[in-house]
N, C-alpha and C positions, 0 to 999 in steps of 0.2 A: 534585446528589445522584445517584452514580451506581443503575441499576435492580438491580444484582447484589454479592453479596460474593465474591470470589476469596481470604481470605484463606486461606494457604498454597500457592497457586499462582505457577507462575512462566510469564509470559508474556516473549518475544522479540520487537524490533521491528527490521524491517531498515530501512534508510533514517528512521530515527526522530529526526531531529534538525531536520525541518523539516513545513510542512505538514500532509496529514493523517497521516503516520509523528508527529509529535510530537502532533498532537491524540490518536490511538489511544494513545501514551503517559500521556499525561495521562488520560482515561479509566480505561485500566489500573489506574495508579495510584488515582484514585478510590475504584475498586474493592476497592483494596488488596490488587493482585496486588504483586508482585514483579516490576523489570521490566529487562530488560539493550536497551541498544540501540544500534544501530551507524550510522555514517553515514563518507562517504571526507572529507568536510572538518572539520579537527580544529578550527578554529575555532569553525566554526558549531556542533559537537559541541557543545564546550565551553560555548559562552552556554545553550545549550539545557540542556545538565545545569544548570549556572548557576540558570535560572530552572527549573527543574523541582525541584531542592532547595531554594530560597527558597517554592517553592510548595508542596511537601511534606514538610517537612523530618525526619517522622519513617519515609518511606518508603524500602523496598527496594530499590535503584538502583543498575546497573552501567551504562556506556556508554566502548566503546569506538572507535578510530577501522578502520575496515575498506571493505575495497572489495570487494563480494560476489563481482566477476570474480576474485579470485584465492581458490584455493582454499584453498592453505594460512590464506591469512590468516584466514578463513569457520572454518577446522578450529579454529584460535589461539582464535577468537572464542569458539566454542561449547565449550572447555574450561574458559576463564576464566569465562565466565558461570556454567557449573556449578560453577567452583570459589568463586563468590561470591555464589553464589544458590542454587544447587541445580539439579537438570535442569528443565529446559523441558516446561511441559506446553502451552502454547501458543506457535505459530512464525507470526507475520503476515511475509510477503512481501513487501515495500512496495518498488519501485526503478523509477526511469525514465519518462525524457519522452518525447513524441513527438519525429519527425520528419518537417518537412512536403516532401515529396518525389512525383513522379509516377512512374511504373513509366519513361518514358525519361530524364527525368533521376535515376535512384538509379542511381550504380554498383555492381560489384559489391563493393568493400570496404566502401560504406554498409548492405548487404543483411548482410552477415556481420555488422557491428558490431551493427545492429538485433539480429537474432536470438541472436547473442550476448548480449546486455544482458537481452532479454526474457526469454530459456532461462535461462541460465545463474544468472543473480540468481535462480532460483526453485530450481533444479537442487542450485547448490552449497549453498546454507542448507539447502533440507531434509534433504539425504546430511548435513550436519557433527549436523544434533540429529536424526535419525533414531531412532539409542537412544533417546536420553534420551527421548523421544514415546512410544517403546515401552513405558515405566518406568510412564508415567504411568498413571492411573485417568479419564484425559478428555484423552487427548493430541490436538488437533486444529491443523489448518495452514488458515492466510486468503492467499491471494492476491489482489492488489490488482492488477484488471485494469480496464482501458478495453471502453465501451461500442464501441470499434471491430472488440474480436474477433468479434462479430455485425451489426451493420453497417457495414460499412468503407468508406472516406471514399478517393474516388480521388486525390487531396493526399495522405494519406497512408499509401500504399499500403506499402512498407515496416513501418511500424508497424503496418497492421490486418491483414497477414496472421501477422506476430510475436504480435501478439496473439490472435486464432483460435487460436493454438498452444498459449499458455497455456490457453487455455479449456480446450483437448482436455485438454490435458496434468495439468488437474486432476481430470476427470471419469476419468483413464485409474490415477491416483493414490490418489483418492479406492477405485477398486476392488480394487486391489492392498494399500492400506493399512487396507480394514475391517477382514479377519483379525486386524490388532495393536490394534485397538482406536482407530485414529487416521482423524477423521473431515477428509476436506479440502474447501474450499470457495473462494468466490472474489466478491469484487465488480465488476460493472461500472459505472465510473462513465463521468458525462457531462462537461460544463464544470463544472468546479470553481477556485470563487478560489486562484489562489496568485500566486508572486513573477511567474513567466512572463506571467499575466494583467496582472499590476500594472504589469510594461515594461512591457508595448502600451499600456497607459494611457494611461503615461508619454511614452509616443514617439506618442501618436496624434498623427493632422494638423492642421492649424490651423483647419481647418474644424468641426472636433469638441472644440476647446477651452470653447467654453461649455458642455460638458457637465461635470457630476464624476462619479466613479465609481459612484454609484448612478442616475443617470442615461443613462452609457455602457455600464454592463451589460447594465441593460435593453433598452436599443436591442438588443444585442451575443444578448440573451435571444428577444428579438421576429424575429433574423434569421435566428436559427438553431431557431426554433419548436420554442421548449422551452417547453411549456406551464404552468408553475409561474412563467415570467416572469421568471426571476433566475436565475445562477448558483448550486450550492451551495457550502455552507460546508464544509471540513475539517471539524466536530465531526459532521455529519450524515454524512459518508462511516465517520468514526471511529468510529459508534454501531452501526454494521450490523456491521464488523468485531468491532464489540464481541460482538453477536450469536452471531454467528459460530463466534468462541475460546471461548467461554463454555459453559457448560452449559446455558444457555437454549436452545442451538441441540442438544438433544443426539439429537435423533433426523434430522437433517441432512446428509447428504452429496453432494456432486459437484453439489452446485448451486451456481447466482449469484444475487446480489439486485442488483437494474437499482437503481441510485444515481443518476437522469439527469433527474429533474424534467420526466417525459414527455417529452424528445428522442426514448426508444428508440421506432421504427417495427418492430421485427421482432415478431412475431411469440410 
């Protein structure tokens, strides 16, 4: 049972065909917002709509295939969605994995692709629904960031400085975009389950075969002294976002909500 009603709202999800981009979808929906969402592999798109219409069947549901680096595509996106949903009054930012890299081993085309990925996937989506935020009566933007833009992890360095970036870059948005009525904000998460975790599972060593995955998490919980003991789940990342977009957050901006199950040490 979702906590809020969105009906006649339209929320955007980028990267919404896997993880917690498809948990926040499903939420959404819930809700009974309206929801368009995009992802670059059309396969996986597809199952995802797939099962997101067998699971909703009477809800509002655009999903196209898109790669947020390219702009035009990001502009394509955001006029089809309006033309099949209406404007966007909520834009969740969801794209991108780490990279585990040291400051001597990242070259510099690793350095640019990093920070291209982390910028730009936030950059171009919110320039393509900009307006349409504008239009709104509760226009607000989530970005989905890592708990490394504040404390950053020298593995990988590349990605927590990329990250720091977004942080700034929300707080910098968030001030520029009061005036229109559009509030931005951002999560930082911790270890959270997805496919990435489920390799390593899968590929652990033979030494750590008698464990199964609620056993090798914990370990995996206990070594990186996240005091909650366990990885989170996608639904629990997707609920704060939910937060967030929502009118329950409405006096809200330029902040983060730590998603990390006590990992965060800052401050």
């Amino acid at each position: 049972m979702s906590m809020i009603e969105l009906d006649g709202k339209v929320a955007v999800v980028t990267g919404g065909s896997s993880g917690i981009g498809l948990a926040t979808v499903e939420l959404l929906l819930e809700s009974r917002a309206a929801v368009a969402l995009c992802g670059r592999d059309e396969a996986r798109l597809r199952e995802a709509q797939s099962h997101l219409c067998a699971r909703f069947p009477d809800a509002r549901l655009y999903a196209a295939a898109c790669d947020v680096l390219d702009p035009a595509q990001v502009a394509a996106f955001a006029a089809a969605s309006e033309a099949a949903l209406g404007p966007a009054d909520m834009l969740v930012n969801n794209a991108g994995q780490g990279r585990v890299s040291t400051f001597s081993s990242t070259e510099d085309a690793a350095w640019l692709e990093e920070l291209r990925l982390k910028f730009f996937s936030v950059i171009h989506a919110t320039r393509a629904f900009l307006a349409q935020l504008e239009r709104s009566d509760s226009g607000a933007i989530v970005c989905v960031n890592s708990l490394l833009a504040v404390q950053p992890e020298p593995h990988m360095v590349a990605t927590s400085a990329a990250r720091a970036g977004v942080h700034n870059l929300v707080r910098s948005l968030a001030t520029e975009f009061a005036p229109k009525g559009i509030r931005v904000n951002g999560i930082l998460l911790g270890l959270v389950e997805s496919g990435q975790w489920r390799r390593r599972f899968e590929a652990r060593p033979d030494a750590e075969r008698d464990l199964d995955w609620a056993a090798w998490t914990a370990r995996l919980a206990q070594q990186k002294h996240i005091q909650l003991g366990r990885l989170g789940l996608p639904q629990e990342a997707a609920r704060a976002i939910l937060f967030l977009a929502s009118p329950l957050s409405s006096y809200t901006t330029g902040s983060h909500i730590d998603i990390s199950g006590g990992l965060s040490r800052h401050a």
